[in-house]
Kinemage of the C-alpha trace (Angstrom):
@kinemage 1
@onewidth
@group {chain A} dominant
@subgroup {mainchain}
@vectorlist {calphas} color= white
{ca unk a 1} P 111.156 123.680 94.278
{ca unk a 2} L 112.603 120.363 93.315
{ca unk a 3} L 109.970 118.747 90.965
{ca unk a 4} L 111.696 115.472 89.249
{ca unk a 5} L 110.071 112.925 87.338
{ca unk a 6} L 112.073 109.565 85.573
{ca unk a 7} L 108.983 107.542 83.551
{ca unk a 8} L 109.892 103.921 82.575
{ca unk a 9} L 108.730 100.418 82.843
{ca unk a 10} L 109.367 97.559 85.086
{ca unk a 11} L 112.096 98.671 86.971
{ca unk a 12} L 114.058 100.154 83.876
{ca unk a 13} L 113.674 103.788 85.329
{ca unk a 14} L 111.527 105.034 87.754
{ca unk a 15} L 109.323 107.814 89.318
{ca unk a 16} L 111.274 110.298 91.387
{ca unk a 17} L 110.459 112.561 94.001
{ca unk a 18} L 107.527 114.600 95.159
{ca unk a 19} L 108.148 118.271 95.146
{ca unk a 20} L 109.497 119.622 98.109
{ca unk a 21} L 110.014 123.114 99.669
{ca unk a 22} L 113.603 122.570 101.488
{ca unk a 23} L 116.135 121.068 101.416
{ca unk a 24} L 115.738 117.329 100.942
{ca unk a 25} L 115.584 115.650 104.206
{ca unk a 26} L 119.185 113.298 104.884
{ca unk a 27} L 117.549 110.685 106.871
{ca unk a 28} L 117.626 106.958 106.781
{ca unk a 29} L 115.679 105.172 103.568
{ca unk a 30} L 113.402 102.552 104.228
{ca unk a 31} L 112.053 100.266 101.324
{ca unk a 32} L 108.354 99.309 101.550
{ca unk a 33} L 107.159 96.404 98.849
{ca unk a 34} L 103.830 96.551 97.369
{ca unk a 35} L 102.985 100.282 99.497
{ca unk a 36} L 100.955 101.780 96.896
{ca unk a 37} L 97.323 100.372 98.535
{ca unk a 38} L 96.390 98.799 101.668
{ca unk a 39} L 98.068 98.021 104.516
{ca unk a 40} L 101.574 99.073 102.462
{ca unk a 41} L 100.378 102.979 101.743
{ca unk a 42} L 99.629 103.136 106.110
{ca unk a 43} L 103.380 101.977 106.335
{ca unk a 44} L 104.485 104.565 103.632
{ca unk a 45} L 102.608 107.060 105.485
{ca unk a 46} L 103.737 106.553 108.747
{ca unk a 47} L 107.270 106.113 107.594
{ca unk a 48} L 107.287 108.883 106.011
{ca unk a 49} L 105.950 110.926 108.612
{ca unk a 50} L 108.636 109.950 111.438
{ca unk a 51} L 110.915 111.580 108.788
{ca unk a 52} L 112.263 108.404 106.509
{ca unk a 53} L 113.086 108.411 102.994
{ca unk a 54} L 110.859 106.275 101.440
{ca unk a 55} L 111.037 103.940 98.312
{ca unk a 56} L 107.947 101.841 97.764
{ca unk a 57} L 106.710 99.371 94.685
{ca unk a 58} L 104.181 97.648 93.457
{ca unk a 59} L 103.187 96.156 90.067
{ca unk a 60} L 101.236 99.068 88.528
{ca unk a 61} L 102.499 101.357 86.363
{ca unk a 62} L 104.474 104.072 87.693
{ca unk a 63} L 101.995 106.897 86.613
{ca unk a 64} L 100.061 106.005 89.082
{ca unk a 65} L 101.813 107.559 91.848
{ca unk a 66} L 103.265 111.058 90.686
{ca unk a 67} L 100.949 112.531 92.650
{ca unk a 68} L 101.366 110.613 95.489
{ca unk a 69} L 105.239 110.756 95.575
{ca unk a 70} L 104.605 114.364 95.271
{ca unk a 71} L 102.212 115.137 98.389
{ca unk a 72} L 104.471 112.794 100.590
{ca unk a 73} L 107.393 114.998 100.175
{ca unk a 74} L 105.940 118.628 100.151
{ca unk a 75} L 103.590 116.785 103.593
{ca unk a 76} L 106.678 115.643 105.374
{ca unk a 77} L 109.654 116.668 103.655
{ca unk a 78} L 111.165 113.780 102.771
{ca unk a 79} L 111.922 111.554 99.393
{ca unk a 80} L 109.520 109.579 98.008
{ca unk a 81} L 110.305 107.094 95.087
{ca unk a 82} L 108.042 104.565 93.818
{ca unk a 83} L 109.259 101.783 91.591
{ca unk a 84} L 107.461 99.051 89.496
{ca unk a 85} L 108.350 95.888 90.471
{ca unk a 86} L 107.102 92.126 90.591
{ca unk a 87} L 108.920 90.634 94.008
{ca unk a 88} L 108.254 87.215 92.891
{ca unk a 89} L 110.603 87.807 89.792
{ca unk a 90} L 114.883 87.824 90.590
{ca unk a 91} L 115.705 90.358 87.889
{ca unk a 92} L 113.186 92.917 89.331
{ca unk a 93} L 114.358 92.525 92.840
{ca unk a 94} L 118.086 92.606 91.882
{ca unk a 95} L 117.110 95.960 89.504
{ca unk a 96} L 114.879 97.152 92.407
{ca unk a 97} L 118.088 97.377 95.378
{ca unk a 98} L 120.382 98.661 92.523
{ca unk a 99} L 118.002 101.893 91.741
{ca unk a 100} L 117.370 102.265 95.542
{ca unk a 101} L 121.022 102.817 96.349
{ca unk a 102} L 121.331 104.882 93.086
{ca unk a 103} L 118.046 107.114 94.307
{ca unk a 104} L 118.753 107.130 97.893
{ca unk a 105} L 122.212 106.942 98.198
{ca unk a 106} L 121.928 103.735 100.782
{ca unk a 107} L 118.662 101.460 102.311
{ca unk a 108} L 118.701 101.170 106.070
{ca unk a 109} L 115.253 99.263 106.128
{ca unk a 110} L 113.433 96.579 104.767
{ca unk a 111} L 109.906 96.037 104.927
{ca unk a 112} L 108.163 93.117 103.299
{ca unk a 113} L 104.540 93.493 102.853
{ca unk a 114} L 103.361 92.848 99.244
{ca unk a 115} L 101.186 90.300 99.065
{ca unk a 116} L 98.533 88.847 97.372
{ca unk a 117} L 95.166 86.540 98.357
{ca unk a 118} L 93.859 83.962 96.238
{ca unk a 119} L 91.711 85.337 92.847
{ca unk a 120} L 89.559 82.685 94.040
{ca unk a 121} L 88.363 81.467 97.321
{ca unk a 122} L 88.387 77.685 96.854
{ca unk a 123} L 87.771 74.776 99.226
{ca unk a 124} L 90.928 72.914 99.985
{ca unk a 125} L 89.888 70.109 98.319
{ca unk a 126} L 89.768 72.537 94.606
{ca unk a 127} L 92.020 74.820 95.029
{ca unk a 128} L 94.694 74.504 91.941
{ca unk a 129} L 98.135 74.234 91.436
{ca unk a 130} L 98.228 77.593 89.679
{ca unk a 131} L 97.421 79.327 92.614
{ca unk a 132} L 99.286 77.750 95.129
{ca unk a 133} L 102.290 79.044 93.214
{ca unk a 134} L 100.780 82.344 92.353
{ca unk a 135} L 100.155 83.114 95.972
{ca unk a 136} L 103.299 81.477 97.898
{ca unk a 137} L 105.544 83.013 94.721
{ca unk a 138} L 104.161 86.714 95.841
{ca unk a 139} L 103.660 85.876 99.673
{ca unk a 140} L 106.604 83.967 100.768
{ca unk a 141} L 109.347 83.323 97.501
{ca unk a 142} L 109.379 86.788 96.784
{ca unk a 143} L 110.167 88.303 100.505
{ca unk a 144} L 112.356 85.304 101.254
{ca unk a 145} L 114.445 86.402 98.555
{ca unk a 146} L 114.607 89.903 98.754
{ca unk a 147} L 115.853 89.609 102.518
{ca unk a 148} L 118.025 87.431 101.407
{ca unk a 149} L 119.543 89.903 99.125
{ca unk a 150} L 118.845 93.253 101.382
{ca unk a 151} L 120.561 91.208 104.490
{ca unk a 152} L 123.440 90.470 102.082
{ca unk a 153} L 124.241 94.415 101.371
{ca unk a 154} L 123.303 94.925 105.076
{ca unk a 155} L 126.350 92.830 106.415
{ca unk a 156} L 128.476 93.949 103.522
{ca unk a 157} L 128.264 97.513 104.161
{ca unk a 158} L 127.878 97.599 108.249
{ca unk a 159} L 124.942 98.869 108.230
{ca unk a 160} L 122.934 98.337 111.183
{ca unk a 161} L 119.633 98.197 109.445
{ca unk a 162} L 116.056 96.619 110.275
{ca unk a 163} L 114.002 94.062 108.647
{ca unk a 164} L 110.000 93.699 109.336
{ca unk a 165} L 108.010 91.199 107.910
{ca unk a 166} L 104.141 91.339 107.578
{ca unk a 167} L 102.838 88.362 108.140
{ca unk a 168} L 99.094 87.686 109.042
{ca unk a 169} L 97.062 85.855 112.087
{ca unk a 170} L 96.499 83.351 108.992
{ca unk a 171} L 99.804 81.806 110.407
{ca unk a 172} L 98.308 80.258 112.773
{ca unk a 173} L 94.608 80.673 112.145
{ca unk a 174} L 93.027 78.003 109.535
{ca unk a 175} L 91.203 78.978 106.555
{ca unk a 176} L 90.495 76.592 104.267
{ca unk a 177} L 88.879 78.605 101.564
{ca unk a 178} L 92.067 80.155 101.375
{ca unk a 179} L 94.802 77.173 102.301
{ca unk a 180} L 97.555 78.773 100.016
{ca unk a 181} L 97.166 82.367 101.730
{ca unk a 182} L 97.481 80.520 104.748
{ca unk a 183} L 100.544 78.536 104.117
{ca unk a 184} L 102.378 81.166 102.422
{ca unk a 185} L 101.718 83.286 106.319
{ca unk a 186} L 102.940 80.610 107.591
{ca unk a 187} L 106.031 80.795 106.008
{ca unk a 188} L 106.708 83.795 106.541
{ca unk a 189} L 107.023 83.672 110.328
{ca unk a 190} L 109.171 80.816 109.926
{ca unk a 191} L 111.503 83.031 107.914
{ca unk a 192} L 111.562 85.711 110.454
{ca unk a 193} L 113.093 83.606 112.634
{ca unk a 194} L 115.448 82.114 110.161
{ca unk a 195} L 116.966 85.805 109.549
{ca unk a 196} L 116.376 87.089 112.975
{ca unk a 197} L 119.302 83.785 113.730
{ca unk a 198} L 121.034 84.753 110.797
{ca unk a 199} L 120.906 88.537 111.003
{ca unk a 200} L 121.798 88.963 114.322
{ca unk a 201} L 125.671 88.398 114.219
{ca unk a 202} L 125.456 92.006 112.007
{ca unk a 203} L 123.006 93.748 114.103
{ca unk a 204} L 120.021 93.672 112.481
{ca unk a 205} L 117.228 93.017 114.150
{ca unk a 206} L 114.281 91.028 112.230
{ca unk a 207} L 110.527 91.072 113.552
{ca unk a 208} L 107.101 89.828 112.265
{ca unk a 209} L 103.918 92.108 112.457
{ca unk a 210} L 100.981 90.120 112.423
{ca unk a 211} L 98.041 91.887 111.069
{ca unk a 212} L 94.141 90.706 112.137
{ca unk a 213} L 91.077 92.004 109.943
{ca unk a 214} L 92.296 95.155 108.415
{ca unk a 215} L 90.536 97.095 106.314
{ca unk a 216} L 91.435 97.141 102.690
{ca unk a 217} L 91.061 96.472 98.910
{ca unk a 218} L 91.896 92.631 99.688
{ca unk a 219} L 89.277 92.429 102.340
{ca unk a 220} L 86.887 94.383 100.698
{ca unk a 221} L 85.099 91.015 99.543
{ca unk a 222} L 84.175 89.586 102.957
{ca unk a 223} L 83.664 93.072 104.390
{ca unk a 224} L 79.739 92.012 105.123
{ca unk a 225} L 80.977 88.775 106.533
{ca unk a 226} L 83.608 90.368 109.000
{ca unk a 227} L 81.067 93.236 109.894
{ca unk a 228} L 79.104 90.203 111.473
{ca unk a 229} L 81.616 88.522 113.046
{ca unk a 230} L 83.173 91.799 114.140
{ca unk a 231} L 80.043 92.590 116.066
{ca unk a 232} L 79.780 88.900 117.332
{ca unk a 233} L 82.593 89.342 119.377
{ca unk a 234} L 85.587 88.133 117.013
{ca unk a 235} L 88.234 90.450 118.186
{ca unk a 236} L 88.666 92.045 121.586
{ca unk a 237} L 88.296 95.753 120.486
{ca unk a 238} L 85.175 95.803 118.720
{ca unk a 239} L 86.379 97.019 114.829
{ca unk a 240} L 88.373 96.918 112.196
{ca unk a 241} L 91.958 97.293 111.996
{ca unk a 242} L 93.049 99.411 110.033
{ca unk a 243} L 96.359 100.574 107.348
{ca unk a 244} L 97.525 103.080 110.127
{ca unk a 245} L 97.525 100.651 113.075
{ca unk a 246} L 100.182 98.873 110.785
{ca unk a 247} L 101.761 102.222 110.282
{ca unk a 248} L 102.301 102.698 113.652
{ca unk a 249} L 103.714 99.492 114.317
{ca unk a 250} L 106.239 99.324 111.937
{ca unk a 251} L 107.142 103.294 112.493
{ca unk a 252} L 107.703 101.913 116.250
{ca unk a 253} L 110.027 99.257 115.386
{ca unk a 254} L 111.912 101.053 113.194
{ca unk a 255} L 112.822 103.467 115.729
{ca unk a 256} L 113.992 101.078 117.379
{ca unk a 257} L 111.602 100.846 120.540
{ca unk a 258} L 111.738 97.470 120.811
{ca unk a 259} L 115.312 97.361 120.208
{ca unk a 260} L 116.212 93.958 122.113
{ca unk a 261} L 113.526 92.106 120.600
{ca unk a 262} L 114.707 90.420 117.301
{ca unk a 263} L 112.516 87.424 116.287
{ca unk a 264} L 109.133 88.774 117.795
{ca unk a 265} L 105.792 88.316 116.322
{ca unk a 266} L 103.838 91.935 117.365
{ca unk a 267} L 100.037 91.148 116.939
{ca unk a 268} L 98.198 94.192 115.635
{ca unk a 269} L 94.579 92.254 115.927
{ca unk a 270} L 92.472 94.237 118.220
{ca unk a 271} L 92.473 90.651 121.065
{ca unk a 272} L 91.660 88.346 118.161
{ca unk a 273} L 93.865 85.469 118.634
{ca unk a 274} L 93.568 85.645 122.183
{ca unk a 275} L 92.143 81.976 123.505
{ca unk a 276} L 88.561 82.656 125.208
{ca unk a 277} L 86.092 80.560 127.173
């Protein structure tokens, strides 16, 4: 068995590979930001159950997920790396793509889900400055700039590769208790575009997944509030999303189902933003 294990900090080393009972498994690598909780560890899962390589980071330390790294591998076979890293910071995202090619050998997928919602739920007319740039530094800066970078070794090395962004129905859907969180969403399906335009003339296709009320650590807060509205008749199909129905979505798109759809927003929001009389 192939049990291998690099400690460091911030993106000087990292945490290798679960332990595995074959041969490692040669498929494509796909690079998951902030999948150690949430709505990221769904997409690791799924990812790594259609048989991808996967790298993933966060900001916690990288103790944190030997075990983890370990079960996806000896589960499904594949490699699983994660990797401390802060997206909002250049040197970590420049440090991050150079250990990924060292790990993996190459990166064939990008998908940009860290995020972060305000510490505190403020009225527009408080929220602070310090907070606005927490939030769109995490939220928007930091994916903006690590596409920018990942589409740059994309079209540099032909490779053929696929970007998803996960955005949120806060794109489009007002909340002003949490205006920056908002903004920063809305951001992000601008850029989507912006690289689906760009991207395109190297064949790689760029797409938006745009979560509703999912259940996680960030929406554990309102959970009470959403349970109400939930059975009020806010979304079509009466729950909660949840991590896997993200999963699924990006797993799909990175096989490539939806092949001749660059630019798309996919709604994963069980009828929410659907317009109603």
């Amino acid at each position: 068995m192939l049990a291998m294990f690099l400690a460091g900090y911030n993106l000087k080393k990292n945490i290798a590979f679960g332990k595995q009972e074959r041969k490692l498994n040669m498929s494509k690598t796909a690079l998951v930001t902030g999948g150690g909780r949430g709505i990221g560890a769904g997409i690791v899962e799924k990812l790594a159950a259609d048989g991808w390589n996967v790298a993933f980071c966060g900001r916690k330390e990288e103790s944190a997920f030997v075990e983890r790294c370990r079960e996806l591998g000896k589960r499904y076979g594949v490699k699983a790396v994660y990797f401390r890293c802060d997206v909002s910071a250049r040197g970590d995202r420049e440090m991050l793509l150079t250990l990924i090619r060292n790990t993996f050998g190459s990166l064939e997928a990008l998908v940009n889900n860290a995020g972060v919602a305000p510490l505190v739920r403020a009225d527009l007319l408080d929220m602070s400055e310090e907070s606005f740039d927490r939030v769109l530094d995490i939220n928007l800066k930091g994916p903006f700039f690590l596409t920018q970078l990942v589409g740059r070794y994309f079209a540099e090395n032909g490779i053929a590769g696929t970007i998803v962004n996960v955005g949120s129905i806060s794109a489009t859907v007002a909340s002003i208790s949490r205006g920056e969180y908002c903004i920063s969403k809305a951001g992000v399906a601008m850029a989507t575009k912006l690289f689906a335009v760009k991207m395109a003339e190297f064949g790689v296709p760029v797409y938006e997944i745009r979560p509703g009320v999912i259940s996680s650590d960030m929406t554990s807060v309102v959970r009470e509030k959403y349970d109400k509205l939930i059975a009020e008749g806010l979304t079509l199909q009466p729950r909660w999303g949840e991590p896997a129905d993200i999963g699924k979505a990006v797993a799909m798109l990175l096989r490539g189902d939806l092949a001749y759809s660059t630019g798309q927003v996919i709604n994963v929001d069980g009828g929410m933003e659907i317009g109603r009389l």
